[in-house]
N, C-alpha and C positions, 0 to 999 in steps of 0.2 A: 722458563728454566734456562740460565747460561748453558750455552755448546762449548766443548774446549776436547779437544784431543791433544795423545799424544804417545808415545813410544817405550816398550820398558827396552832402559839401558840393561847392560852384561850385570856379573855381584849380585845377580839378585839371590834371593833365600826363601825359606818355606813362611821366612816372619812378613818379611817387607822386599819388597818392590821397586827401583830407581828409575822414575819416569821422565823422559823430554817431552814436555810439553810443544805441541807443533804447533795449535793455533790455538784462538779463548785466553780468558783465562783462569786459574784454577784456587781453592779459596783451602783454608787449612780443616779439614774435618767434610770435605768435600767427598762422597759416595760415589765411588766408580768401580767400573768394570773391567776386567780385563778380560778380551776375547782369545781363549785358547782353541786347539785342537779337539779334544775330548769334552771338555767343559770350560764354563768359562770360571775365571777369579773375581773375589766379590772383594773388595779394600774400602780403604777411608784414607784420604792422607791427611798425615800428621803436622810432616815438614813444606814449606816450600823456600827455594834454595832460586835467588836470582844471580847468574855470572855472568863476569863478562872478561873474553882472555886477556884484553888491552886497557881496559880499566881495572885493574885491579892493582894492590899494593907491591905484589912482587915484578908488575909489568916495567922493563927495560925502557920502554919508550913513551917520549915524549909525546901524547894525545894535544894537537894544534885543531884539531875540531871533532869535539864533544860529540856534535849529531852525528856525524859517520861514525865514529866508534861503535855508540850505542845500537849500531846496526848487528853488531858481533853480539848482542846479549843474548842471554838466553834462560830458560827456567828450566829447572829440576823438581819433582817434586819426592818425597819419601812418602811410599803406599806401606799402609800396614795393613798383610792381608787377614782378612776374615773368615773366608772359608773358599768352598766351592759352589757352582749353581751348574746343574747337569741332571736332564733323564727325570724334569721336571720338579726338582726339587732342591734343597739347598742344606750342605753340609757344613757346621761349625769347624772345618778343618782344613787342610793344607797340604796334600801328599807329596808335592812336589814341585819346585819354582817356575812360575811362567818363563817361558822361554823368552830370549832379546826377541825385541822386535814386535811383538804381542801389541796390537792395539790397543788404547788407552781411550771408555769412552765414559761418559756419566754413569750413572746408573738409570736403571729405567724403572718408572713409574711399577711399572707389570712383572719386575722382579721381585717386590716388596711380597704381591701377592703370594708369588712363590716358596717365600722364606717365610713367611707368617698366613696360618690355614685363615682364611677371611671368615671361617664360622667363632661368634662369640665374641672375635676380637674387640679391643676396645683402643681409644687412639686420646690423648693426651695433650700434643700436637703434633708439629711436623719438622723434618728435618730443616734446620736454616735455612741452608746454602739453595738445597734442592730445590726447597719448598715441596716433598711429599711428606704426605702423611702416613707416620710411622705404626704400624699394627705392629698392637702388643697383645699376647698370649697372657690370657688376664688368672690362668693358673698358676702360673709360676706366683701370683701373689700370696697365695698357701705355703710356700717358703722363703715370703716374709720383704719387707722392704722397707727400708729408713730415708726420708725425705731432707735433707738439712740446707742448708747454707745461711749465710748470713740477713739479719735484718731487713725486710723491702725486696728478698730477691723473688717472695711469689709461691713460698712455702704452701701457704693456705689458701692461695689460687688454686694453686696446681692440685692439692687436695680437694675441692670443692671440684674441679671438671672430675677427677676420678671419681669420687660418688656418684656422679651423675653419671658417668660410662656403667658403671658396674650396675647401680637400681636399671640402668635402660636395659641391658643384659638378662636382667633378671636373678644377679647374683644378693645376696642379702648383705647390707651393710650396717655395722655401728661404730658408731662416733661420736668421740668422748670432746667435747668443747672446753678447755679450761678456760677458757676467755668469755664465754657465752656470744661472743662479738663476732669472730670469726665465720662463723656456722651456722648460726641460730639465723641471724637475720636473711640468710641464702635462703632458705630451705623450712622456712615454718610455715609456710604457701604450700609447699610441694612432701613434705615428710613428717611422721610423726615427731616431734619434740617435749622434750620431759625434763621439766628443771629436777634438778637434785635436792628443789624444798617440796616437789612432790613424791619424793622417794621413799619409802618405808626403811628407817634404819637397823643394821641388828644390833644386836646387844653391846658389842664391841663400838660399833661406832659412835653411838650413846654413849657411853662411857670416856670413851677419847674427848669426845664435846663438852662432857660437862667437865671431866678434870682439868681442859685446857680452861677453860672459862676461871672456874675457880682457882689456878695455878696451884694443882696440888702438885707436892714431890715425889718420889718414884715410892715412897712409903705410904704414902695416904694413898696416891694410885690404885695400890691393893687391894683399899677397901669399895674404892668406888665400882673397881673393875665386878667383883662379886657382889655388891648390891644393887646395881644394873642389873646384873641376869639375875637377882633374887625379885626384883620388881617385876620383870619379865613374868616371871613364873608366880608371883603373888598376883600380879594384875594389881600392886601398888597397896594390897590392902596387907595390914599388918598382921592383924586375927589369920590370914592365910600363913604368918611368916614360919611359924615351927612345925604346921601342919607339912611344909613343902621342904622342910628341913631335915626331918623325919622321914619322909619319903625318900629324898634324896640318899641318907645313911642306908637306907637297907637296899641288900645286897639282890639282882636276880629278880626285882619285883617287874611286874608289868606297869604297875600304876607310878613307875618314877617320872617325875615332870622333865621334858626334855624342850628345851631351845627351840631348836629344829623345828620340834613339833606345837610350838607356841604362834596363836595366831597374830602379830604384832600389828596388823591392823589395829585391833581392838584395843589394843593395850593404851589408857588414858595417862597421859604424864603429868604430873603435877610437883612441884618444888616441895610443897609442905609433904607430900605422901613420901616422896624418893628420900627426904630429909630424915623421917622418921626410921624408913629401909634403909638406909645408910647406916645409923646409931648403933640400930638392931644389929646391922651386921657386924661393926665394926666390935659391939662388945662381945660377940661370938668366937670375934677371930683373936678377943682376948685385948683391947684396946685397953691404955690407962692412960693416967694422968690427964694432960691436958687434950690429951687423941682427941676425944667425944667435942669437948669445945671447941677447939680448931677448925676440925669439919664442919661444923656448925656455922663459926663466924665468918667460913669462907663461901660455905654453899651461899646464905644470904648476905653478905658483902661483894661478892664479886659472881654470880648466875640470876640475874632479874629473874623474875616471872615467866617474861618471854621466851625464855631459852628454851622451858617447858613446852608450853605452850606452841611452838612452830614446830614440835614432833610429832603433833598429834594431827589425825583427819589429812593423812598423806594417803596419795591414791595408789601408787604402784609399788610392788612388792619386788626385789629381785626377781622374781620365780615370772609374775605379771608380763615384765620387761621380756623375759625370753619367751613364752607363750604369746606372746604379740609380734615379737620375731622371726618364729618358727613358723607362726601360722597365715597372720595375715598384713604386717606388715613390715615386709622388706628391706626396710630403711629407718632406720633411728637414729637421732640427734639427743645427744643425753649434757645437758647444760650445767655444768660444773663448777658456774661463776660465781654460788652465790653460799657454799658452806665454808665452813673451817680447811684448810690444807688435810688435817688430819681425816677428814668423813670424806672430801675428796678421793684420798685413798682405798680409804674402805671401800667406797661404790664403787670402785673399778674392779677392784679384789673380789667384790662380792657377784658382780654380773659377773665376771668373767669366772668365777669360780660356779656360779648353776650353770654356765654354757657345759662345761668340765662336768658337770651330774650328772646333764642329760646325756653329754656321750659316752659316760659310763655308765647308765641307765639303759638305754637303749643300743648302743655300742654302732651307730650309725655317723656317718660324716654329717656335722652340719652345714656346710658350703658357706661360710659365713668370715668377711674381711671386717676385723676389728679394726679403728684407726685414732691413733691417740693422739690429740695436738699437745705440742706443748711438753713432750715426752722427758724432758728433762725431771719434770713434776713428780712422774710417776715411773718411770722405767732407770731410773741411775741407783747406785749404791746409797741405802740408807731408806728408800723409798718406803718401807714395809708397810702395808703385804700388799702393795701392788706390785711393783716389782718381783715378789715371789711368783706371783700368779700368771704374769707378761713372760717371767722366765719361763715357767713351765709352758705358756701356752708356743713361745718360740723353739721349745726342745722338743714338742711332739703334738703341735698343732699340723703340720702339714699330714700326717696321717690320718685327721680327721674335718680336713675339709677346714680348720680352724687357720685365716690366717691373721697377720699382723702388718699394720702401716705407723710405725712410727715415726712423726715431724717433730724437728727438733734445729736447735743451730749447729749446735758441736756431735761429734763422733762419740770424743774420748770419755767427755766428762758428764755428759749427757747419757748415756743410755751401761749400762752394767756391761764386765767384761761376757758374763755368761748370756747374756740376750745379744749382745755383738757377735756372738759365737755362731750365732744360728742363721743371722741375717743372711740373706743369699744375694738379694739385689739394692744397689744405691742408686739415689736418684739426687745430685747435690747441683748446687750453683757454687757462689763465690765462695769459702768459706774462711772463718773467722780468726785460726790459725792454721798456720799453712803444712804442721805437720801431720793434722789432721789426713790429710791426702795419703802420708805416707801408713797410717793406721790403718783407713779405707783401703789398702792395698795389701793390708794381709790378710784379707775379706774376701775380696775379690778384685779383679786384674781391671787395674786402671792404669798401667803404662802409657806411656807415650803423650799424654793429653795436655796442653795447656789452657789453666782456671784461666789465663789472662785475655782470650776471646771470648770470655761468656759476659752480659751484657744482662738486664732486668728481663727475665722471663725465660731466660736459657739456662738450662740443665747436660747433665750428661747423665747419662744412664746407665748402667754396667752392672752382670752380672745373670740369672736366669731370665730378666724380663726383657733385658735386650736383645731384640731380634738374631742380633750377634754373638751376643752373648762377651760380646767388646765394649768398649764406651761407645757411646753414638750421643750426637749434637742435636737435641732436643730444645726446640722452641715452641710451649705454653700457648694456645691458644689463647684470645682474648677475651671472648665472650662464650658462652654456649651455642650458639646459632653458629661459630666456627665450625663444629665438631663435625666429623664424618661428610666434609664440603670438599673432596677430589678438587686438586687446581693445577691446571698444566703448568702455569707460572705465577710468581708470588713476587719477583724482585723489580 
């Protein structure tokens, strides 16, 4: 670890700090200390400020040799403070400005301790400059955290060490893969993985598949939408079609067929049965002309056989997925690379909508960090209904133990205003336009920081998971064998 002292100058404030640097030297985002009377001050500097009184542009005199001059420089640096550390523990606040003259020293390894309880913590990597390793308070991730920056800077890095901190913890994670690339190949050794062609679909999602398929228009729509769920509850036979039609009309019965309570395992897909439940339905809902044809020449013009046919002899149910979560395994990798955009949705909607049962079921916290890559896909305007479901799970997921990690590149356009609402922590690199930053900022407090020293693997952090609950300069372990390896020096 670099040594470097130095002195707070007079001006100072409850914000920041003006330090003379006396010996070392000191780096921008660099964690010090300042030794008070009562307590000490915990900072980060922002700025550093090199002068010198004789070289400089308003200097009267003529410099005839450079090397002595330069004897007169000197550094400044601008601290932004962060709290206090006193009486064993450490306060995200500022009562009052250190006094001139106050020593200026690093931060120390055994202070991190102090600011973050060492039970549970989980660590990510380490400060650059320092080279300690930053303990994070892996609760604050129950209100919520958005990973972004631009292309290559380490998005799905930095999310693969987090899953592995939290399953090592013992916290329960899932993770939605839209890429299947990302994630799967990490962790199909070490975690349960579940493509999305072994998912059991509901009604709706079926429905979305075959009408994209067939390019029906928001009219024909209609009819597919409810002869889906009339095959659902026929089991595709037609001789069931008026019997479950009948049911359905009367009012109060116990015996009415319901969705919910449909085994969809069981249910057999076939093009020519669904075709036939289609017709039925459509003349029910009063179809004419050339309706019945149309359907017809699109179901077998544009839905092969196969389309059928990959619905059926899928192993896990929604319901499977969360009973294997809750019970016995901890960690899920849900691979999302290989449906339509449109079923993509729906499974997102649909697992996180049973998580949502059970804890209105049983009205218990699940401890459970959901984590989406890719979150443009599913968490922005237009997304429906996963984004309904991400929203809700952001508006009152922290009071059930429910949280959210959404990876993403952009802020704005990327993720809905009403899920940006709730997010409480960022975790960004370089990003992609630079107003972004100032969006991020009416989120939570990212003053003072410059993107232009972050580098491939560097983040800043800000917000309830930051130690400080300030920005702090976070550099990405490399491998897993990094993690939780204490080093007195790193540079």
């Amino acid at each position: 670890m670099r040594k470097f002292r130095g002195r707070v100058l007079s001006h100072t404030s409850i914000q920041n700090a003006i330090v003379r640097v006396e010996e070392g030297r000191v780096k921008v985002e660099d964690l010090v200390k300042i030794r008070g009377d009562y307590y000490d001050f915990i900072g980060v500097i922002r700025k550093v400020f090199v002068g010198n009184p004789i070289l400089n542009r308003y200097s009267p005199f003529l410099v005839t040799d450079p090397r002595a001059a330069r004897g007169m420089e000197y550094t400044n640096a601008v601290v932004e403070l962060l709290g206090i550390l006193g009486g064993g523990k450490f306060e995200p606040f500022v009562p009052e400005p250190p006094t001139t003259s106050s020593e200026v020293v690093p931060l120390d390894r055994s202070d991190l301790d102090l600011i973050v309880s060492s039970e549970n913590t989980i660590y990510l990597g380490y400060h650059k400059y320092s080279g300690w390793d930053i303990p994070l308070n892996p609760d604050f991730l129950y209100y919520h955290l958005w990973i972004g920056g631009i292309t290559g800077c380490g998005k799905s890095h930095t999310v693969r060490i987090l899953v592995d901190e939290l399953a090592r913890i013992g916290r329960r994670v899932l993770v939605f893969d839209h890429s299947g690339r990302d994630y799967v190949p990490y962790f199909e050794d070490k975690y349960l993985v579940i493509s999305d062609t072994d998912i059991v679909l509901d009604p709706e999602s079926v429905a979305q598949a075959i009408a994209s398929r067939a390019r029906f228009d928001k009219w024909l729509r209609e009819y597919s939408d409810s002869a889906t769920i009339l095959y659902v509850l026929t089991g595709g036979e037609t001789k069931m079609f008026e019997r479950v039609l009948n049911s359905l009309s009367r009012e109060n019965s116990s015996e009415t067929p319901s969705v919910r309570n449909a085994n969809l395992k069981s249910v057999v897909w076939s093009r020519e049965k669904y075709l036939k439940i289609l017709l039925k339905t459509a003349k029910r809902m009063g179809a004419k002309g050339a309706t019945p044809l149309k359907l017809t020449f699109k179901i077998l013009q544009n839905v092969p056989q196969d389309t059928f046919r990959r619905l059926n002899n899928r192993a896990y149910t929604y319901s499977d997925i969360i009973d294997l979560l809750l019970s016995r395994e901890n960690c899920i990798i849900i691979d999302l690379s290989n449906e339509i955009m449109e079923i993509r949705r729906n499974i997102v909607a649909g697992i996180l909508d049973e998580l949502w049962r059970r804890i209105e079921t049983k009205g218990e916290p699940v401890d459970t960090i959901v984590i989406i890559d890719e979150a443009q896909n599913y968490a922005s305007e237009g997304c429906y209904p996963a984004n309904y479901t991400i929203a809700r799970t952001a508006r009152e997921g922290r009071k059930w133990g429910l949280g959210l990690v959404l990876a993403s590149q952009r802020w704005i356009s990327d993720v809905s205003t009403d899920i940006r609402s709730n997010i409480n922590s960022v975790m960004f690199s370089r990003l992609q336009v630079a107003t972004d930053l100032q969006e991020i900022g009416n989120i939570v407090d990212v003053g003072g920081i410059e993107l232009g020293i972050l580098g491939a693997g560097d983040f800043f952090l800000a917000g309830l998971l930051s130690p400080f609950k300030r920005p702090v300069l976070l550099h990405t372990y490399k491998d897993p064998e990094e993690r939780l390896k204490w080093r007195p020096t790193r540079n």
